[in-house]
C-alpha positions in Angstrom: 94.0 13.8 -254.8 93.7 10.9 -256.9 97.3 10.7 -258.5 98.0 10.2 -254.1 97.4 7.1 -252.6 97.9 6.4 -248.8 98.9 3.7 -247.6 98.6 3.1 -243.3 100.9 0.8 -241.4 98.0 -0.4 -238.7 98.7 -4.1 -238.0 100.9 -4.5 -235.1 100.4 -4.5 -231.2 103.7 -3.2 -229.0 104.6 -4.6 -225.7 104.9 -1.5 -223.9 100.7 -1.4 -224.0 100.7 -4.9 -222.1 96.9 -6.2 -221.7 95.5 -3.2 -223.8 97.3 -4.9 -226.8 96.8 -9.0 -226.1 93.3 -8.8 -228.4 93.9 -6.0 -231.0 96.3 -3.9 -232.6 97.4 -0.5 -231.3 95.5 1.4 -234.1 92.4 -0.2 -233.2 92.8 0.6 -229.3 89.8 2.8 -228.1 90.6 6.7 -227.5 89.1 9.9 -226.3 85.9 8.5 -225.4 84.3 7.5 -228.7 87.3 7.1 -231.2 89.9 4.7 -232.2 93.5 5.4 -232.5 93.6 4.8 -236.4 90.6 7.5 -236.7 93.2 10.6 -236.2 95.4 8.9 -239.8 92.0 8.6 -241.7 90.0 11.7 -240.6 93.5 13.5 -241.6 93.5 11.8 -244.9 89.6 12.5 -245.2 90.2 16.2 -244.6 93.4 16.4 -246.9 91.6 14.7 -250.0 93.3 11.5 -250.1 90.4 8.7 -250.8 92.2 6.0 -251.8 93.9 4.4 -248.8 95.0 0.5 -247.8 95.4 -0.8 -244.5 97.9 -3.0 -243.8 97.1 -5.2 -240.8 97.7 -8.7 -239.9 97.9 -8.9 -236.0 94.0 -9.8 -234.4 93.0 -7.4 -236.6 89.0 -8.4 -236.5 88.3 -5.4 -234.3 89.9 -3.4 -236.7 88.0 -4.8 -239.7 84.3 -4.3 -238.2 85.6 -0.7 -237.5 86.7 0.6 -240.7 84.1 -1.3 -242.4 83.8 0.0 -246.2 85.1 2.9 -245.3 82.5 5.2 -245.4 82.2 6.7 -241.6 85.0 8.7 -243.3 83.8 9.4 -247.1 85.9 6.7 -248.8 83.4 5.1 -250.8 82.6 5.6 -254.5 84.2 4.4 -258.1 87.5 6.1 -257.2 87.5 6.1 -253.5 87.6 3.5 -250.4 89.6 1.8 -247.6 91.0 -1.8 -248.2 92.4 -3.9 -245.8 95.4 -5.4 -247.2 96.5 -8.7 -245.1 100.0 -10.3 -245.7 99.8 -11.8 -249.2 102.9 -13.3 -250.7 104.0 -15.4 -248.0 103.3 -19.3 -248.3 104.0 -20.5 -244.5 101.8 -19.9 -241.9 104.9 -17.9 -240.5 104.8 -15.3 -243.6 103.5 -12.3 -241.9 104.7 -8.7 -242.3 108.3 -9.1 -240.9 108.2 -4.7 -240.6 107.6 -2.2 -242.3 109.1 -2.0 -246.1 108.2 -5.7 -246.0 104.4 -5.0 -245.8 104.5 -2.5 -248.5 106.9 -5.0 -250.4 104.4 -7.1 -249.9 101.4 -5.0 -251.5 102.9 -3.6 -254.5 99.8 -4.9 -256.5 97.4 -2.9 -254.5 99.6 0.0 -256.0 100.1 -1.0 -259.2 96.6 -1.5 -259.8 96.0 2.3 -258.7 98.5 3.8 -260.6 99.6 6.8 -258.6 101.9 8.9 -259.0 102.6 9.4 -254.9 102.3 6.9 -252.2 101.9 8.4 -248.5 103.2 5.8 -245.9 100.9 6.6 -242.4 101.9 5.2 -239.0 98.0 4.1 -238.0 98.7 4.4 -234.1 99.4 8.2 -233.6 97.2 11.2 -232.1 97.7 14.4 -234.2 95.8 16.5 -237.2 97.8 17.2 -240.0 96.8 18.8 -243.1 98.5 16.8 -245.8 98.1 18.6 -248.6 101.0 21.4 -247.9 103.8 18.9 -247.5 102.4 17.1 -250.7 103.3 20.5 -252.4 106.5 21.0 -250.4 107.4 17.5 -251.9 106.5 18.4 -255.7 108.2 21.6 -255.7 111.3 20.5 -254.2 111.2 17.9 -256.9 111.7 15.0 -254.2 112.3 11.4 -254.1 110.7 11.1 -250.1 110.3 13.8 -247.8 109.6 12.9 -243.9 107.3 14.6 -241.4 109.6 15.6 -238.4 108.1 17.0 -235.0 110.4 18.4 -232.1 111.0 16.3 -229.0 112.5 16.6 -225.9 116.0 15.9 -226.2 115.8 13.3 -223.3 113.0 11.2 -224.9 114.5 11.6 -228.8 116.3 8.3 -227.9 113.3 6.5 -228.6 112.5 7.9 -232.6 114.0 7.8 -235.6 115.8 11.1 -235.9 116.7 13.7 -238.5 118.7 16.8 -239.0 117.7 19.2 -241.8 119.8 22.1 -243.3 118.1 25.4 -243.5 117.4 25.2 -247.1 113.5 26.3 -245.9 113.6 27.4 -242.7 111.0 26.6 -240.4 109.1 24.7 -243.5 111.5 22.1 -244.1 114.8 21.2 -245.6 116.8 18.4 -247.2 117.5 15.5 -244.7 121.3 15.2 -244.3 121.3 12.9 -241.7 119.1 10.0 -240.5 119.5 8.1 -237.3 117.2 5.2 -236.2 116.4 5.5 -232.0 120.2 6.8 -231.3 121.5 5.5 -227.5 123.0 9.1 -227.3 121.2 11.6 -229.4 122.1 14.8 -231.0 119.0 15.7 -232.8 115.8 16.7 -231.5 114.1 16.3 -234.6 111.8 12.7 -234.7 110.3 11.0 -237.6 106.6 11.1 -237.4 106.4 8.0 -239.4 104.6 9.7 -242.4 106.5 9.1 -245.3 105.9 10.8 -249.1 107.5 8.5 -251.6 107.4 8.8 -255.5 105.6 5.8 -256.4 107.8 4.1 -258.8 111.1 4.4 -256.5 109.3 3.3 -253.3 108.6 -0.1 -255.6 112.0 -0.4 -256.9 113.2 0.4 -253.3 110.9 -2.3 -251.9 111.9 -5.1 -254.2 115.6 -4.9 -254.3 115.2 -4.8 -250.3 113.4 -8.4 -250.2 115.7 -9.2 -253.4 118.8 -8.9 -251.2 117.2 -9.6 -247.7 118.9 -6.4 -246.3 116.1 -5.4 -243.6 112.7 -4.8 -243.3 112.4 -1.8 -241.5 111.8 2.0 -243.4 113.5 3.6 -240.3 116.5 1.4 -239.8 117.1 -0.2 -243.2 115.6 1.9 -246.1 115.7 5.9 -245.3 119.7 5.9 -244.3 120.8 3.8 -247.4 119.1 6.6 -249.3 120.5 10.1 -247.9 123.3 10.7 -250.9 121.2 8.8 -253.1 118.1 10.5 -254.1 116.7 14.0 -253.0 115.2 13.4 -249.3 113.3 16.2 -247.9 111.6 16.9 -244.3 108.4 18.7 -243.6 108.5 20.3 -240.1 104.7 19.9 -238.4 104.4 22.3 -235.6 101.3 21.0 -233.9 100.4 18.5 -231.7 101.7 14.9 -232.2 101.1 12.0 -229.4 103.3 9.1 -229.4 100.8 6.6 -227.4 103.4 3.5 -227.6 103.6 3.2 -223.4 100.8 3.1 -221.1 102.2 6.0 -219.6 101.7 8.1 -222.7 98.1 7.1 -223.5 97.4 8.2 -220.1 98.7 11.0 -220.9 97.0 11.7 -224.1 93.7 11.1 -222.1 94.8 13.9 -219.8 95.6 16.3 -222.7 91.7 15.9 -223.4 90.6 17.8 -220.7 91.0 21.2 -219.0 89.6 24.5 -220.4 91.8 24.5 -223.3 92.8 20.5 -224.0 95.5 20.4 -226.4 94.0 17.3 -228.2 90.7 19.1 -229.7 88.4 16.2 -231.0 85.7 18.3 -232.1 88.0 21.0 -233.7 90.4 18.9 -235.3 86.9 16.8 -236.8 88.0 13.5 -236.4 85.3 10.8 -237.2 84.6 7.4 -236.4 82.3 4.2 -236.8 79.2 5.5 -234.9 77.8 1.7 -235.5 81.2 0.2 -233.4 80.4 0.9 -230.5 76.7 1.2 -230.6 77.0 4.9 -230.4 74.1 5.2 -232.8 71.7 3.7 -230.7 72.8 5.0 -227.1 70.4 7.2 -225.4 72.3 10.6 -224.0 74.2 10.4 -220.7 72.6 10.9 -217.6 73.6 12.8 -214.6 72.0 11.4 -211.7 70.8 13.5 -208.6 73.8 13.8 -206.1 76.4 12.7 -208.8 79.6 15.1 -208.9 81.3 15.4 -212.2 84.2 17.8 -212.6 86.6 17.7 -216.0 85.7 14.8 -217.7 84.4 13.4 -220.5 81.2 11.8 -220.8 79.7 10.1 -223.7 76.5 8.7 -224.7 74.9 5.8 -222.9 76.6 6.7 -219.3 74.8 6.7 -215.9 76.7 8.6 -213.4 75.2 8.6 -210.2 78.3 8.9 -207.9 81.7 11.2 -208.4 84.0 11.4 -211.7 86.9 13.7 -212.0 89.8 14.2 -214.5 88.4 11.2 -216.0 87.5 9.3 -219.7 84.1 7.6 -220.1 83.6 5.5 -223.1 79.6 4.8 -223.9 77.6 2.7 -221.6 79.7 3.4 -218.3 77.9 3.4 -215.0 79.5 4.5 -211.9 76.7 3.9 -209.0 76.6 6.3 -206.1 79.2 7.0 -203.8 81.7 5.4 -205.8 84.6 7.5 -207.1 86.3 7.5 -210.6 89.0 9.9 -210.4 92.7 10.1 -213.0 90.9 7.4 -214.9 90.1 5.9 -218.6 86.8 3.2 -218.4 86.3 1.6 -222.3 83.0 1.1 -223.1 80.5 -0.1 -220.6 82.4 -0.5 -217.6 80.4 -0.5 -214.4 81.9 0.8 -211.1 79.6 -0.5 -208.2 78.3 2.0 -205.0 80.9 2.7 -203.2 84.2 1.6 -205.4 87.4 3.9 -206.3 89.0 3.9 -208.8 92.6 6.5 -208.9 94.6 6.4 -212.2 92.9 3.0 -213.6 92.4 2.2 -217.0 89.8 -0.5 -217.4 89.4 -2.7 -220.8 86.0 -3.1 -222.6 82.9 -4.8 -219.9 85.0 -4.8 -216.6 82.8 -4.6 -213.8 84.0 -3.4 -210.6 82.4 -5.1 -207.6 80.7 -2.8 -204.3 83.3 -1.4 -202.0 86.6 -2.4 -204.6 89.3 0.1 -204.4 91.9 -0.5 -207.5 94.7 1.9 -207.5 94.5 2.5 -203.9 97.4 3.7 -201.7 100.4 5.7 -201.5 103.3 2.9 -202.5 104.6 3.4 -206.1 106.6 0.2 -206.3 107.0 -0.2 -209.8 105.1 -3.6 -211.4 107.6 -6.6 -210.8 107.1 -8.4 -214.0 107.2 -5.0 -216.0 108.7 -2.4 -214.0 109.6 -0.8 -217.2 106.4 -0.3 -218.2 104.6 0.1 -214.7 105.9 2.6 -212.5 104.0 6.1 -212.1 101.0 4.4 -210.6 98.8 3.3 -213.2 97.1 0.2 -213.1 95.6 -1.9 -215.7 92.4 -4.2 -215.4 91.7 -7.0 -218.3 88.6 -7.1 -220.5 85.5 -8.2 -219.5 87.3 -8.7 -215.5 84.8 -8.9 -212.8 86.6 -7.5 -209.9 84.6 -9.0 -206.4 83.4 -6.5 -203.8 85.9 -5.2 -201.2 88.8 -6.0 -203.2 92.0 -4.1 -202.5 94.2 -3.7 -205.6 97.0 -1.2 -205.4 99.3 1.1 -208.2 100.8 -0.7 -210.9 99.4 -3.3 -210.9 98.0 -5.2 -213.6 95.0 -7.5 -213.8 94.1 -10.3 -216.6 91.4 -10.2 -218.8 88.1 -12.3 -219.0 88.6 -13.3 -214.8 85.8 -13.8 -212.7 85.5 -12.7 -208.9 86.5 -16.4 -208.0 90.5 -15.7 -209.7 90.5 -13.2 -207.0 92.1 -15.8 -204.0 92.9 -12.8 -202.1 91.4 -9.8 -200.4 94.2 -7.2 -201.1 97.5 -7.1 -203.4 100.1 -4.6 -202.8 101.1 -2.3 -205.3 103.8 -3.7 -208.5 101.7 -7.3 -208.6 100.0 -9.0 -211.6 97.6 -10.6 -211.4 96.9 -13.6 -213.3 
């Protein structure tokens, strides 16, 4: 689809994600074992035909960079194909960065005047789903639209936190034209939430852009643009009926890591063919997993390069995890090459890139579900988080919702247990 050009919104990190966010952006977070979030936006656009696609980042984004590369883990290289990172450009100041949304396309209308398209497909970078874009592209054409929105149900008691729409019945369950638009509501009425994919004709998302910086009026698609144009122009949304995971709390890309296993997962990696940057993680040159005499594994994901010699269950394994024997990983997400010493366990932990966790360490351990006390927002069903490259000492007692800096050695730890609801560091 060359007269469509895609355009992902990949640069930002969200406070909800606490330590998982301090060194990269949420797209660039790992996921599912041997992914990145951002892989589910380009292995849809991959699959839909849309080759042309700039990344708009600007927060730590190096991670992000050595992943997507040129572009080509996911066929977007060639004369009229590939993936460019597009950093904040018009700025001047060293505080100039994207200040939201319509600001960082504001800020990149050359990358789209140089291509020429006659669509532009605005992608939230951060979101687990597969989506076949080329349906709503037609929806969009044939309904002769200025922007049409991909909508997905919610529950009505989380819809408080999404931009939400109501659509008449003009198309039944396809779609219909947007007569309503309401940016994260207090009390909501609709149940309908903004996926973040947006379908704009090219020339009025400039124009749209422009007179937005012209007049300072906001920076923000949801909250600033989309409203100001119901009555306008012709504004359309496409309903998608399959999965969609919102990972913005720590709580829901647990969750997503859950939905992963089970006989029937509802996030199907291998079905839905997402792809990734084999050379990121070394996954290229790791040798297959091993399960070692007397380990127990029993619904989890493994992936190359692990050494399992004690018990995992319900559990996420990036590459080059080793859990030593009789040490138990159970409810749990290890990035790559964490090591879990004889006789640790580990209950509802998720553990950054290189943590190791010392002999006898138990990290999520008891019954008390205090909430966290510096986040108790964000902490409270049990999950705790340890820091990158953390070296957790042997015999350590850490408890639920807790949370645990990165890059510490075993001499930070001054105590022998915390209680459940501390940070530490």
């Amino acid at each position: 689809m060359n007269e469509v050009v895609a355009l992902i919104l990949a640069g930002g990190r969200v406070n909800e994600l606490s330590i998982l966010t301090m060194h990269r952006p949420k797209s660039a977070i790992p996921f599912g074992g041997m992914y990145r979030v951002i892989d589910f936006a380009l292995s849809n656009l991959m699959h839909s035909g849309i080759e042309r696609v700039g990344i708009l980042s600007q927060f730590r984004s190096g991670s992000l960079i050595r992943h997507i590369g040129i572009g080509s883990s996911w066929d977007m290289t060639g004369r009229d194909r590939g993936a460019t990172m597009l950093p904040p450009t018009k700025g001047i100041a060293d505080t100039d960065w994207y200040r939201g949304t319509a600001d960082a396309v504001y800020q990149n209308l050359e990358f789209l005047e140089r291509h020429g398209p006659e669509l532009v497909l605005i992608l939230s970078g951060d979101h687990i789903y597969r989506m076949d874009y080329g349906p709503m592209i037609e929806y969009h054409r044939r309904k002769e639209a200025d922007l049409t929105i991909a909508f997905t149900e919610t529950p009505i008691d989380q819809a408080h936190r999404f931009g939400l729409g109501r659509l008449d019945d003009e198309d039944g369950p396809i779609g219909g034209r947007l007569v309503d638009y309401v940016e994260k509501p207090e009390r909501p009425t609709y149940t309908a939430a903004s996926m973040t994919v947006y379908l704009f004709r090219a020339g009025l998302l400039a124009h749209l852009v422009t007179e937005n910086a012209r007049h300072g009026e906001g920076w923000e698609f949801g909250r600033d643009i989309l409203p100001r144009m119901l009555g306008r122009h012709r504004v359309y949304g496409w309903r998608h009926r399959g999965y969609w995971g919102y990972t913005r709390t720590v709580d829901e890309f647990w969750q997503c890591h859950m939905e992963l296993l089970g006989e029937r997962p509802r996030i199907d990696l291998e079905g839905w063919g997402v792809r990734t940057n084999l050379d990121h993680f070394g996954l290229r040159d790791r040798s297959p997993a091993l399960l070692l005499s007397g380990s127990t594994v029993e619904d989890a994901r493994i992936s190359p390069g692990c050494r399992v010699s004690g018990t995992v269950r319900n559990s996420v394994l990036f590459p080059g995890c080793r859990v030593a024997r009789g040490a138990v990983v159970e409810h749990s997400i290890l990035f790559p090459d964490v090591h879990v010493e004889r006789d640790a366990v580990l209950d509802r932990v998720i553990a950054d890139i290189g943590v190791t966790v010392g002999p006898g360490a138990r990290v999520g351990d008891g019954d008390d579900d205090r909430p966290n006390r510096s986040v108790p927002e964000l902490l409270r069903s049990g999950i705790t988080l340890v820091g990158k490259m953390t070296q957790l000492p042997g015999g350590v007692r850490i408890g639920r919702n807790c949370i645990v800096g990165p890059y510490f050695g075993p001499e930070r730890f001054t105590e022998q247990t915390y209680s459940s609801g501390e940070t530490i560091g």
